[in-house]
PyMOL commands that place a pseudoatom at each C-alpha (Angstrom):
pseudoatom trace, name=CA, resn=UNK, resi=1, chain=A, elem=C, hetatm=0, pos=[-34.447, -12.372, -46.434]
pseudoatom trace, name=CA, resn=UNK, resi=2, chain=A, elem=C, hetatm=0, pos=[-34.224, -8.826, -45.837]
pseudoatom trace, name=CA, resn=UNK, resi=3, chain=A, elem=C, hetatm=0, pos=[-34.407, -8.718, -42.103]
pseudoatom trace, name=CA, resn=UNK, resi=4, chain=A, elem=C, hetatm=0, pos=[-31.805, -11.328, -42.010]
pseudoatom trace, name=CA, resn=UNK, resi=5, chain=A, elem=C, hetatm=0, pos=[-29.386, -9.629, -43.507]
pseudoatom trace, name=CA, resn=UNK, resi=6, chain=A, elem=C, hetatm=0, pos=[-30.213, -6.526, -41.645]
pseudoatom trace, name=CA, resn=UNK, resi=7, chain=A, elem=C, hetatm=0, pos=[-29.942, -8.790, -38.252]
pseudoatom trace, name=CA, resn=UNK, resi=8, chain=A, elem=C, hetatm=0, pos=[-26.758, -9.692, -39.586]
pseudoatom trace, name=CA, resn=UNK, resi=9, chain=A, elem=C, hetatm=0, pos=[-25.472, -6.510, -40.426]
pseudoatom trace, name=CA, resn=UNK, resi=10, chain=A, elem=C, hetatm=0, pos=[-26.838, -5.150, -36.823]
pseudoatom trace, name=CA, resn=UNK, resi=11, chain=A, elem=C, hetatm=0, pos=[-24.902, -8.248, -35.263]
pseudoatom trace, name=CA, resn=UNK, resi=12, chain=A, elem=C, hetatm=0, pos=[-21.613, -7.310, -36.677]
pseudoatom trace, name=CA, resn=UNK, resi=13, chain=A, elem=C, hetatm=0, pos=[-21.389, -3.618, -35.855]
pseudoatom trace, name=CA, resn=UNK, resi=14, chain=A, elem=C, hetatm=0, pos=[-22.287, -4.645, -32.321]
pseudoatom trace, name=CA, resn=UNK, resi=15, chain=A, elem=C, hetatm=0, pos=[-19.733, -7.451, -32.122]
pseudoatom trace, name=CA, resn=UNK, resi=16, chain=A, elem=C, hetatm=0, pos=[-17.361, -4.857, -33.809]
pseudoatom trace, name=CA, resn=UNK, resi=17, chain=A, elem=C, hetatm=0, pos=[-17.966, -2.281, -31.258]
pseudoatom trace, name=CA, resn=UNK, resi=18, chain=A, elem=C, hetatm=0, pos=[-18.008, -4.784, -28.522]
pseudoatom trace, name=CA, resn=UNK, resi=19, chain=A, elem=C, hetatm=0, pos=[-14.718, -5.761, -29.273]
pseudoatom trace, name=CA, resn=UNK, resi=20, chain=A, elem=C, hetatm=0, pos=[-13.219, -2.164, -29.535]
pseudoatom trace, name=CA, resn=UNK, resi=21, chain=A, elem=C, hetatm=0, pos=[-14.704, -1.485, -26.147]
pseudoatom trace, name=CA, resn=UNK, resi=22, chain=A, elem=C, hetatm=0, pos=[-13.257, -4.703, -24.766]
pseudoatom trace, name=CA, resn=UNK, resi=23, chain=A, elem=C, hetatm=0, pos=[-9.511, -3.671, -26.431]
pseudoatom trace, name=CA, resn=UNK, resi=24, chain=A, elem=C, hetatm=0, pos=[-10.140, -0.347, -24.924]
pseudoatom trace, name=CA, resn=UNK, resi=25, chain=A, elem=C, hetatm=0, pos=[-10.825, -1.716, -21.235]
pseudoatom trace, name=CA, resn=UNK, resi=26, chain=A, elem=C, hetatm=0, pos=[-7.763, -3.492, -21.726]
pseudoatom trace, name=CA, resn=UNK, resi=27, chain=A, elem=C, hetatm=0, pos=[-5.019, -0.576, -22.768]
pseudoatom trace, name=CA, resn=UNK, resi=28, chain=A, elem=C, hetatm=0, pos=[-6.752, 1.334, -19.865]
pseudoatom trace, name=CA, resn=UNK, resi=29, chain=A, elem=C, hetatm=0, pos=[-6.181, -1.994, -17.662]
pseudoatom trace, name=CA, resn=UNK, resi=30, chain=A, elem=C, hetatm=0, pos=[-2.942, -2.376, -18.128]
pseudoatom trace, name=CA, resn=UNK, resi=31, chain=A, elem=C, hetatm=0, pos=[-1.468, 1.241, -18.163]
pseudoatom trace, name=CA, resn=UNK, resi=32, chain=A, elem=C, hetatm=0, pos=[-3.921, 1.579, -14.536]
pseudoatom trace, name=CA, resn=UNK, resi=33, chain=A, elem=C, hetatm=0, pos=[-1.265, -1.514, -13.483]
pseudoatom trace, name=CA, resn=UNK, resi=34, chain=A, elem=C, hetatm=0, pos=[1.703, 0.260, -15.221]
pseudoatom trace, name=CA, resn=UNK, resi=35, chain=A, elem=C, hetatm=0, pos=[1.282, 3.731, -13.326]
pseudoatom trace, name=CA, resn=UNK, resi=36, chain=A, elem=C, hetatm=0, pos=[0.696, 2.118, -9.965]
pseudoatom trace, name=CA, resn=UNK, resi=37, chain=A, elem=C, hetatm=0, pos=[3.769, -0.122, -10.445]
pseudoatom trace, name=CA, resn=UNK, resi=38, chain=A, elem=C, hetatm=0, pos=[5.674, 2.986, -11.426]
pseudoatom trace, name=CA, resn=UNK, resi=39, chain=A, elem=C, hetatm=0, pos=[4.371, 5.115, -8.017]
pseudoatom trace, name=CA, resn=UNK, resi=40, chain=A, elem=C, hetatm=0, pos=[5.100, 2.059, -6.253]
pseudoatom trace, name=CA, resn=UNK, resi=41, chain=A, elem=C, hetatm=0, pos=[8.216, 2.186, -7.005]
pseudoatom trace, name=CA, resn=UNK, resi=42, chain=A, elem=C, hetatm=0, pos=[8.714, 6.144, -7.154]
pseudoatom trace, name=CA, resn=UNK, resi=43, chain=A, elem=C, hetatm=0, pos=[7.331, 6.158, -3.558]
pseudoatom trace, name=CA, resn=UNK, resi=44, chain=A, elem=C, hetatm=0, pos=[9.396, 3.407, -2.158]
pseudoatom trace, name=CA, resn=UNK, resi=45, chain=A, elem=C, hetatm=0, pos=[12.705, 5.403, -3.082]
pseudoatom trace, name=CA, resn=UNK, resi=46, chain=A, elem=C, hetatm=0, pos=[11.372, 8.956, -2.396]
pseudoatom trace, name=CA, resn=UNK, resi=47, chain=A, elem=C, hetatm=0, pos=[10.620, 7.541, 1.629]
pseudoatom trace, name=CA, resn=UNK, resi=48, chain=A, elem=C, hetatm=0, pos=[13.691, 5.408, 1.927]
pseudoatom trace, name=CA, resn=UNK, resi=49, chain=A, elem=C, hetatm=0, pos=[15.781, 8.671, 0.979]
pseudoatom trace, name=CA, resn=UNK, resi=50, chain=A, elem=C, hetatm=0, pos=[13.970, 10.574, 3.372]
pseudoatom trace, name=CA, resn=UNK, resi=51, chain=A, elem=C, hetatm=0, pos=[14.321, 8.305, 6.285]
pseudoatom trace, name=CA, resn=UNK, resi=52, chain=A, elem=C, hetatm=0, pos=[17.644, 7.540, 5.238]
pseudoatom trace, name=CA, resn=UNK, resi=53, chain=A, elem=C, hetatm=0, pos=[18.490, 11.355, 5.171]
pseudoatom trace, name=CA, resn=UNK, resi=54, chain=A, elem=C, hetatm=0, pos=[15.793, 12.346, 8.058]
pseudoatom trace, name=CA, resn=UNK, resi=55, chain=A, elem=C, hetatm=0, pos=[16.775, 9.356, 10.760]
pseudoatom trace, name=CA, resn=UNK, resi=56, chain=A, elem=C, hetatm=0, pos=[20.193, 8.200, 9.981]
pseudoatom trace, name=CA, resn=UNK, resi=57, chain=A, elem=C, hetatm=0, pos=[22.477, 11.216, 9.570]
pseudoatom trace, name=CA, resn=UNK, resi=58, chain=A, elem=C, hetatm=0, pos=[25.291, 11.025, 12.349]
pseudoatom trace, name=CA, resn=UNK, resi=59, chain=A, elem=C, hetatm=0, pos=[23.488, 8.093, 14.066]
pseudoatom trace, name=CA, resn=UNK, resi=60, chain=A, elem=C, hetatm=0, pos=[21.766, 10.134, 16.904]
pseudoatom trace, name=CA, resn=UNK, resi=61, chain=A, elem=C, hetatm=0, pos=[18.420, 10.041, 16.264]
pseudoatom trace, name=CA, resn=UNK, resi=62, chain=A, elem=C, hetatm=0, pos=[15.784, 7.262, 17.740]
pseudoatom trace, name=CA, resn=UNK, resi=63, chain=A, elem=C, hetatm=0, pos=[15.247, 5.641, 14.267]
pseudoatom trace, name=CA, resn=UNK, resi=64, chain=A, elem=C, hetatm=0, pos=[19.075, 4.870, 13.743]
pseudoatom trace, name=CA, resn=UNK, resi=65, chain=A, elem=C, hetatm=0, pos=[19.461, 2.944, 17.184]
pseudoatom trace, name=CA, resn=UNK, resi=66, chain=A, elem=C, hetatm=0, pos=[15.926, 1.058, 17.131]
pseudoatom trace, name=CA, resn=UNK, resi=67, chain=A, elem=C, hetatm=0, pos=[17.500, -0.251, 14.242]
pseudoatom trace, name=CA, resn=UNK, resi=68, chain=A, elem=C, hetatm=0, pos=[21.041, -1.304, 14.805]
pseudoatom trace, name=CA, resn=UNK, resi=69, chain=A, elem=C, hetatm=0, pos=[20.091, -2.397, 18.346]
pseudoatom trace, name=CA, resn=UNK, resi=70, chain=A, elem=C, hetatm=0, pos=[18.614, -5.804, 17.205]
pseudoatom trace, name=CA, resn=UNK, resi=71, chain=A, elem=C, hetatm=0, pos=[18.135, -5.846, 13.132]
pseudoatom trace, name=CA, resn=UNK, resi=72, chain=A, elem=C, hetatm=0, pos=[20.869, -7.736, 11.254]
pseudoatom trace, name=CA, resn=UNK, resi=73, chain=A, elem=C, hetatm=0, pos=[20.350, -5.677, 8.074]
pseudoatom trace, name=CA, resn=UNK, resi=74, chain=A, elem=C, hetatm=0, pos=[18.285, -2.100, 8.834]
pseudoatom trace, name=CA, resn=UNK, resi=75, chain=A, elem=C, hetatm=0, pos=[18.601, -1.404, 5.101]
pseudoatom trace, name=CA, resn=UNK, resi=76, chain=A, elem=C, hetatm=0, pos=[16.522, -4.509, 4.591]
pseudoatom trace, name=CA, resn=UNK, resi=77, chain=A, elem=C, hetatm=0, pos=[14.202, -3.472, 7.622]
pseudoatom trace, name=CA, resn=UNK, resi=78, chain=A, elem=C, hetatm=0, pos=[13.863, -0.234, 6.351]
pseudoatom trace, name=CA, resn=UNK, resi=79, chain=A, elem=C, hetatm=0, pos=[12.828, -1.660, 2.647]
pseudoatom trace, name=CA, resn=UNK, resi=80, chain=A, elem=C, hetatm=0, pos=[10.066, -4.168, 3.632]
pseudoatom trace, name=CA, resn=UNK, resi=81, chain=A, elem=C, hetatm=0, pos=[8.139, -2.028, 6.416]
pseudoatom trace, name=CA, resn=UNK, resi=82, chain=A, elem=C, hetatm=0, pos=[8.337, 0.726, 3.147]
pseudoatom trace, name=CA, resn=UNK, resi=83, chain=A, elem=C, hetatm=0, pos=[7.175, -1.424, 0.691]
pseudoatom trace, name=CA, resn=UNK, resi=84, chain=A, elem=C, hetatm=0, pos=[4.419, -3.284, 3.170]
pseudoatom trace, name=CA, resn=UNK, resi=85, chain=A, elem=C, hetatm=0, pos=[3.423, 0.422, 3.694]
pseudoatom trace, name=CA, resn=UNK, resi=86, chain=A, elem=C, hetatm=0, pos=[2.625, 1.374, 0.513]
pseudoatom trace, name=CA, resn=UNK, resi=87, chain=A, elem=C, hetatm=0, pos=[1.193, -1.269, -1.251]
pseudoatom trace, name=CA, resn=UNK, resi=88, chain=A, elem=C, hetatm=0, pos=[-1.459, -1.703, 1.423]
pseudoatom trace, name=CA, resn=UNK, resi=89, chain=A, elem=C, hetatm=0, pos=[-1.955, 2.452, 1.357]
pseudoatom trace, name=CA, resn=UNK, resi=90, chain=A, elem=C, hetatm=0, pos=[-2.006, 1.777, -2.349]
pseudoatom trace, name=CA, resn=UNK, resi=91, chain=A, elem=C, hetatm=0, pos=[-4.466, -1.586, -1.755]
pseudoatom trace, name=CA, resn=UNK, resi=92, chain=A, elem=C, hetatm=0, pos=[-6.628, 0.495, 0.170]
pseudoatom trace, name=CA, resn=UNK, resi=93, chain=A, elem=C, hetatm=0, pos=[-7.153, 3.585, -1.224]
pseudoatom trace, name=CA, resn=UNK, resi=94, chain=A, elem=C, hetatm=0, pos=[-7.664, 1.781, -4.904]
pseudoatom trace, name=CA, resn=UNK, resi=95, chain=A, elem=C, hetatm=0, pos=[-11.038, 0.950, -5.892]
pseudoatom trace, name=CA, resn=UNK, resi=96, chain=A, elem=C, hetatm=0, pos=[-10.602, -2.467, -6.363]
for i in range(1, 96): cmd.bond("trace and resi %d" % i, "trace and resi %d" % (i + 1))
show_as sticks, trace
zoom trace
């Protein structure tokens, strides 16, 4: 009877610390997914400022006229090559 209970205790600290190391994973989950949203995002507005500011001031340079040449919307243009460029540099350099 006494190794049972024993067992039993044994199986309960283990399932406790199993589940605080599962709750753990998940926190560390989900703020991993909340700080790569957030660079996402901060990295999508720091390069469409800097193209913006780099490419399209006074119209002259090679970036401005690629893009009203043939592009109904450049703003759009310039938003979905940025964000197709960072979530695969994100996808790739992540070690998922």
């Amino acid at each position: 009877m006494h190794s049972k209970r024993m067992t039993g205790l044994r199986f309960g600290r283990s399932s406790a610390r199993l589940q605080g190391l599962a709750l753990l994973y998940i926190v560390i989950a989900v703020y991993a997914v909340y700080l790569r949203q957030m660079l996402t995002i901060h990295w999508r507005t720091w390069m469409t400022e800097g193209i913006w500011r780099a490419g399209c001031v006074g119209g002259s340079t090679t970036v401005c006229r690629v893009l009203r040449s043939d592009t109904d919307n450049p703003d759009q243009r310039i938003s979905e090559d940025i964000n197709q460029f960072v979530t695969l540099t994100l996808t790739l350099s992540s070690a998922h």
